[in-house]
C-alpha positions in Angstrom: 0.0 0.0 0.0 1.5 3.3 -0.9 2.4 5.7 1.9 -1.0 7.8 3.5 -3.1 5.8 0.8 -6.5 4.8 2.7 -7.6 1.0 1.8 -11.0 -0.6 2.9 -12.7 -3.4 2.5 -16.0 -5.6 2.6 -16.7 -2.7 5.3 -20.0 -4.0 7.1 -22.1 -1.9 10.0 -24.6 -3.6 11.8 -26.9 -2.3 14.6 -28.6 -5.3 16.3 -30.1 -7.1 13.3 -30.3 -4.4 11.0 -27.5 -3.8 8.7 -27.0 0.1 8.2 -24.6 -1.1 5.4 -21.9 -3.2 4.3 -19.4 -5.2 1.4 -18.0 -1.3 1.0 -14.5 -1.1 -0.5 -13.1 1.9 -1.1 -10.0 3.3 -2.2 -8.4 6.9 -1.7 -4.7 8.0 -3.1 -2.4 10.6 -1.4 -3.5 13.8 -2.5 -7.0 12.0 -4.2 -10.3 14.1 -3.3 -13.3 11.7 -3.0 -17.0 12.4 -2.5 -19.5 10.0 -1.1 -23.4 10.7 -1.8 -26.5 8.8 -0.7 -29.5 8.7 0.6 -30.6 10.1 4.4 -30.1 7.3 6.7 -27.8 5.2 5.0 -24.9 5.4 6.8 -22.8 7.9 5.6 -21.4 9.8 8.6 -21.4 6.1 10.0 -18.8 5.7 7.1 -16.8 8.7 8.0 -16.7 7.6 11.8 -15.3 4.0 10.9 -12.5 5.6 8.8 -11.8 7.9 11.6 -11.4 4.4 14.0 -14.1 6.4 15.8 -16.8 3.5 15.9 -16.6 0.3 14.9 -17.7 -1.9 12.7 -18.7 -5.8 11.9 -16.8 -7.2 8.8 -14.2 -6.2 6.7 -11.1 -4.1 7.4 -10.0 -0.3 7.5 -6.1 0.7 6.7 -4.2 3.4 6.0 -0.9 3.9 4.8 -0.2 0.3 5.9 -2.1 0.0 9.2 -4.8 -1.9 10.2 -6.9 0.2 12.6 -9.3 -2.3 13.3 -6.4 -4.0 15.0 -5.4 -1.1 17.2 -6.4 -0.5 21.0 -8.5 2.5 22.6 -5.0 4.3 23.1 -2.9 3.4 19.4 -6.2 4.6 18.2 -6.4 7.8 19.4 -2.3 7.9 18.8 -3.1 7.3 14.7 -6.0 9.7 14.9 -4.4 12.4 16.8 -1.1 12.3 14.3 -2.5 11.3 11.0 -6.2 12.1 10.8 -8.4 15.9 10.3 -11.9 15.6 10.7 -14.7 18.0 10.0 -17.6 17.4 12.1 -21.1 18.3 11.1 -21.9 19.6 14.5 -18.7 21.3 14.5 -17.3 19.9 17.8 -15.6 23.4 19.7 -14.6 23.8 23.2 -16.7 26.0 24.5 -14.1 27.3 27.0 -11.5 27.8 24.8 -11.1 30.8 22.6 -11.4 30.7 18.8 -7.3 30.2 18.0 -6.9 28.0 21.1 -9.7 25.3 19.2 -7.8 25.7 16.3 -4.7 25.2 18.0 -5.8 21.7 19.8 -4.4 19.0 17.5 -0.6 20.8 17.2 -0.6 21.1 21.0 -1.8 17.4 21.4 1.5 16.7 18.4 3.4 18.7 20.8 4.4 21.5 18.0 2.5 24.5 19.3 3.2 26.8 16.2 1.1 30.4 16.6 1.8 31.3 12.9 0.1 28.1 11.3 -2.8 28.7 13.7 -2.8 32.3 12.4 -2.6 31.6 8.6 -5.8 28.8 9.1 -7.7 31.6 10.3 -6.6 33.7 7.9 -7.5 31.2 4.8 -10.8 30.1 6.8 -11.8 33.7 6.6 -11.7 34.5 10.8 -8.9 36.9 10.7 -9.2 38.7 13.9 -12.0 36.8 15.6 -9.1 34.1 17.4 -9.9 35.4 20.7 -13.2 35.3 20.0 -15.2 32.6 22.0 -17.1 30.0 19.9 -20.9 31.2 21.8 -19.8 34.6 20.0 -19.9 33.2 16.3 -22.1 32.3 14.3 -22.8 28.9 12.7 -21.2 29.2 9.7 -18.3 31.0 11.6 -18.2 27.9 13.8 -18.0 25.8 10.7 -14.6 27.1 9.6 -13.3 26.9 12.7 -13.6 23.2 12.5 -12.0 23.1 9.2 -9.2 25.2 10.2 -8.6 23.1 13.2 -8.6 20.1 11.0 -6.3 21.1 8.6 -3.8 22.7 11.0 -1.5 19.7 11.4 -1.2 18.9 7.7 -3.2 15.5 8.7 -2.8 12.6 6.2 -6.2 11.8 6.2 -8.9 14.7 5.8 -12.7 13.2 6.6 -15.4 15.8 6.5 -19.1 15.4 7.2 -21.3 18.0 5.4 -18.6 20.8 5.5 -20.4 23.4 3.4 -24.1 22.6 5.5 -23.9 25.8 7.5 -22.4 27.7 5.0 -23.7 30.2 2.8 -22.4 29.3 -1.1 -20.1 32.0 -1.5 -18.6 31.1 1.6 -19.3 27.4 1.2 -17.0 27.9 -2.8 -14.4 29.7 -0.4 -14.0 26.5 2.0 -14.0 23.9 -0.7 -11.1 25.7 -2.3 -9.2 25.7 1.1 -10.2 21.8 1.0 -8.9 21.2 -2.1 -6.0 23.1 -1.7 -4.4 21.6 1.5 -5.4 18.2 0.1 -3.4 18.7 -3.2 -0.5 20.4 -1.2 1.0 17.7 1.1 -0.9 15.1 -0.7 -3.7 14.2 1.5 -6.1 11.9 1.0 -9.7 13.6 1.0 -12.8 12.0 1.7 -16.4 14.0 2.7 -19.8 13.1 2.9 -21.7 15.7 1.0 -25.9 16.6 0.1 -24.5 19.8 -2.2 -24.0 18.7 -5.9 -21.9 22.0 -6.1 -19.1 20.4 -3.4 -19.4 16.8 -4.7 -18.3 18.1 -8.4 -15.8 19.3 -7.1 -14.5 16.1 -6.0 -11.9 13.6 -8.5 -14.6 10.8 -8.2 -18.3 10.8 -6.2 -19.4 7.6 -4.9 -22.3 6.5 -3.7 -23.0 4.8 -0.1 -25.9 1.4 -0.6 -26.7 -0.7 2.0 -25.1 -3.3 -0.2 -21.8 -0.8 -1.1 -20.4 1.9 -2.4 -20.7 2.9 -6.2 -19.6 5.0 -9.0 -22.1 8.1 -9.2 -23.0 11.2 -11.2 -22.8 14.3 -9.0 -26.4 16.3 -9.2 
């Protein structure tokens, strides 16, 4: 497997009896940009969370860049994620306590490579020059939103996930993000996956899959 490339396969979720979806293989190249459609309810952000090694799952496996995360513990986990993975949450995910260019700071601190300048230039790109001492109950949603893409882009992660990314955004503001996106993924060849409902982002993307409950297949952005 080639360095940072992101390999699955026969990926199964069950809850209980019911299958939320499974036989999903996928594959994503350093510096590759992939979108993944489909349907409300089947599993999508599921997906994203299972890539992430934040859930797990019933069949199949999940590697990147040669490791098998289903095979790591609670704590190696967290180590790959922390070092290797940005992820854009749909409900954002801020600390309420700490300031605007602390959140954004989070994952370099955690790396132990505090660097005050990279924090600054994120806000910059994301559009929140001067807001980082700003608390997050002082922005507004769509402000909030690019604060959770700056903070996972800030450590150059390997692996960008992104759930709805452009939801809270307005679509001048939502074209501006999905250029940073594309951007940082093309410049230290990350691989790119997000989980879009806006036809605009997903043609953006190199390829647009979409999630079944019986897999993932080639589709035509709307």
């Amino acid at each position: 497997m080639a360095p940072h490339s992101l390999q699955v396969r026969g990926l199964a979720k069950r809850y209980g009896d019911a299958t939320v979806f499974a036989n999903v293989d996928l594959d994503v190249a350093p510096g590759e940009f992939v979108a993944i459609v489909g349907d409300s309810g089947v599993g999508k952000s599921t997906l994203l969370n299972c890539l992430a090694g934040l859930d797990t799952w019933d069949a199949g496996t999940v590697a990147h860049g040669g490791t098998g995360i289903g095979a790591l513990d609670g704590d190696a986990r967290a180590r790959w994620r922390r070092a290797h993975v940005g992820f854009v949450f749909q409900a954002f995910h801020v600390l309420p306590h700490l300031d605007v260019a602390q959140n954004v700071a989070l994952p370099l601190l955690l790396l132990h490579r505090p660097d005050d300048a990279r924090v600054q230039a994120m806000l910059d790109a994301v559009g929140l020059h001067g807001l980082g001492a700003r608390l997050p109950q002082q922005l507004s949603g769509g402000q909030l939103q690019r604060v959770a893409i700056a903070r996972a882009l800030v450590h150059r992660p390997a692996l960008l996930l992104a759930d709805e990314p452009t939801g809270n955004l307005d679509p001048g503001t939502a074209a501006q993000v999905m250029d940073l996106l594309v951007r940082e993924t093309r410049g230290h060849g990350a691989a790119l996956v997000l989980v879009t409902h806006s036809g605009a982002a997903a043609r953006r993307a190199d390829r647009v899959l979409r999630l079944r409950g019986d897999g993932i297949v080639p589709a035509t952005p709307a």
